[in-house]
C-alpha positions in Angstrom: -45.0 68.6 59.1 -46.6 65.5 57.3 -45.4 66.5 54.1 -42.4 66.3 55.3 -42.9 62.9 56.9 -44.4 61.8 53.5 -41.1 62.6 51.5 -39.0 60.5 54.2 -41.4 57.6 53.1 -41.3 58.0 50.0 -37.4 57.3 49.9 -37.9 54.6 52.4 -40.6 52.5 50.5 -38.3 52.5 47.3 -36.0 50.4 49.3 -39.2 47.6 50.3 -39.5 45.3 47.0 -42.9 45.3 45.8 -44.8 42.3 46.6 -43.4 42.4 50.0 -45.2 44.1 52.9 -43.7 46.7 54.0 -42.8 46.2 58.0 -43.8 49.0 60.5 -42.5 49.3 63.7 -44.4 52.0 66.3 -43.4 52.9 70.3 -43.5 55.6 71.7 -40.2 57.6 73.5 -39.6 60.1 76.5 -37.4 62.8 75.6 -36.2 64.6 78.6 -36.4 68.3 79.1 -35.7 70.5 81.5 -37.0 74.6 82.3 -40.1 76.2 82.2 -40.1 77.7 79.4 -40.3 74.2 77.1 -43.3 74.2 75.1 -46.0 70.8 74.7 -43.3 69.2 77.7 -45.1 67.8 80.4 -44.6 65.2 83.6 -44.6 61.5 81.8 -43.7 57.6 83.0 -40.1 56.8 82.5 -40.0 53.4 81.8 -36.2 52.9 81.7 -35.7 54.3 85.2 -39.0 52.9 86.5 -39.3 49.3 88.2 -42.5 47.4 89.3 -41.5 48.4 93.2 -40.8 52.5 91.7 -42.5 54.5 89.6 -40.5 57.3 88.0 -41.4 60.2 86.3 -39.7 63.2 83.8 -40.7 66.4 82.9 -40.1 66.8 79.2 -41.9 65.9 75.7 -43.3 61.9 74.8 -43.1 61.4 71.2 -45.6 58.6 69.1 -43.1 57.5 66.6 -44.0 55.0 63.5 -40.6 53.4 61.9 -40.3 52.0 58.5 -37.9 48.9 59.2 -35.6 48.5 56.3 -32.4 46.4 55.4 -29.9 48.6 53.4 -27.1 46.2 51.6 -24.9 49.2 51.2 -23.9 50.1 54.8 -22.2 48.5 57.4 -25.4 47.5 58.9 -26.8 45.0 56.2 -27.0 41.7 58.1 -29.4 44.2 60.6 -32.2 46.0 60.3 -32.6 49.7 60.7 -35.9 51.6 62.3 -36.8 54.6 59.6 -39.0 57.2 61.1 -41.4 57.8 59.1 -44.0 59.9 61.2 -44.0 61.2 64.8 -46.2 63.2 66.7 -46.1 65.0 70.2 -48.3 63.4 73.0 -49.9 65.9 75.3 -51.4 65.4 78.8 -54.9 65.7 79.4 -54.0 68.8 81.2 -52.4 70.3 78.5 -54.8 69.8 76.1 -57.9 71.1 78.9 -55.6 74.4 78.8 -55.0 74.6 75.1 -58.7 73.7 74.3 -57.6 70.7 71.9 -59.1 67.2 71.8 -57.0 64.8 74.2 -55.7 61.8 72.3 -54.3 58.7 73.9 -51.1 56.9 72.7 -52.7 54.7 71.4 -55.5 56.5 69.6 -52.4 58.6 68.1 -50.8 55.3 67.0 -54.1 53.8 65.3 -54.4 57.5 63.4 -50.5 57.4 62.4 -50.8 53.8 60.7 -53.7 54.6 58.6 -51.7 58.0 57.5 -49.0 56.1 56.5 -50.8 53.4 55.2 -53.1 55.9 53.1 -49.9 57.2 51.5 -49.0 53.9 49.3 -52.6 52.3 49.1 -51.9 49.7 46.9 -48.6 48.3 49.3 -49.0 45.9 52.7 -48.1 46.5 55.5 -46.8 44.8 58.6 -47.0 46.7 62.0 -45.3 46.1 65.1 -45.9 47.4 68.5 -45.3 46.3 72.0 -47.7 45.4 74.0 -49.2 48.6 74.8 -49.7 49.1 70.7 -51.3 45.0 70.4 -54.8 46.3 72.3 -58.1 47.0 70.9 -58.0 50.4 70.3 -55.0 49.9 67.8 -55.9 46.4 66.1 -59.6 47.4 65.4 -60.5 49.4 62.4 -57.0 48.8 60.6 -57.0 49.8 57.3 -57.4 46.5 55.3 -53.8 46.8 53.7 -52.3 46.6 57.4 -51.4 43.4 59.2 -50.8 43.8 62.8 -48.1 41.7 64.9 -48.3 42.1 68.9 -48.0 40.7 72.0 -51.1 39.1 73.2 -52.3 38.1 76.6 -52.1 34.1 77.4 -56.1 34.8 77.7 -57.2 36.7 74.4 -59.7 35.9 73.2 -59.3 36.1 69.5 -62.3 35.7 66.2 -62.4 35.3 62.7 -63.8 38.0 60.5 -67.4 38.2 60.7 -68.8 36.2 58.0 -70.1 38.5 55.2 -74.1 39.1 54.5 -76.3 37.5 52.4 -79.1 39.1 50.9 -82.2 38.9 53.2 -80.2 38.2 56.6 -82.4 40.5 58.7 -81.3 42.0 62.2 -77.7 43.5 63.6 -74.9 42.0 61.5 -72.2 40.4 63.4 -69.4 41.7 64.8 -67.0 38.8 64.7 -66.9 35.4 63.5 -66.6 32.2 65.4 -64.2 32.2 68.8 -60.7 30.8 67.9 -58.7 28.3 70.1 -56.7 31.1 72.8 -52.7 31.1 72.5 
């Protein structure tokens, strides 16, 4: 179904100017089901029902969806903006994929592999993601492809680096991971 994903960004990105990064928005949504006979649905978090006192949870499918954000000046809807999807893929449980003999991915493993598809598919264009702050951790924000620029909420106590600096011919030992510590938000 990513070829069809691809055409739906195709149309999308001829709405983005060039020379402006192209904004991403990624979360991920509970669509619920109900009967045993639905395929890939399984028991997830509700987070609209669920409070920090209750914890709720629905049988049915969780959906990884990555939005192009665009403005269109032609509908009723130009002074907002309007989420695109332009790729989504079904989360499974770990017990599902034990039982189906696939590799378990987390959301946010799924997320990290969705923006470098998409990113892949116009090379030469920027982008700008946006996730909550399940989609602003580690797993997502390292190894970006280098045309994507990522925009989360952070903890009060990251601690955030600078690129490591590059190497210069005859540094010996392990290069460096990251650069020097930056002041913390």
């Amino acid at each position: 179904f990513d070829d069809l994903w691809r055409v739906v960004f195709d149309l999308c990105i001829a709405w983005v100017p060039d020379g402006e990064r192209v904004p991403l928005a990624g979360d991920d949504t509970l669509a619920r089901k109900q009967g045993g006979h639905i395929r890939g649905a399984s028991m997830h978090h509700d987070p609209l029902l669920s409070t920090t006192k209750r914890v709720y949870l629905h049988f049915g499918h969780c959906w990884v969806v990555l939005s192009v954000v665009l403005r269109l000046p032609f509908t009723f809807l130009a002074e907002k903006a309007v989420a695109i999807p332009v790729l989504a893929w079904l989360y499974r449980s770990q017990a599902d994929c034990d039982r189906l003999g696939v590799a378990f991915r987390t959301k946010t493993a799924m997320m990290r592999e969705m923006i470098a598809v998409v990113a892949s598919w116009a090379p030469y264009r920027e982008f700008a993601f946006t996730g909550d702050s399940a989609y602003g951790c580690e797993r997502v924000v390292k190894n970006l492809p280098r045309n994507v620029h990522c925009v989360c909420r952070l903890r009060m106590d990251a601690a955030l680096y600078d690129p490591p600096p590059p190497r210069k011919k005859g540094d010996r030992g392990r290069p460096r991971k990251k650069g020097e510590r930056l002041p913390t938000p």
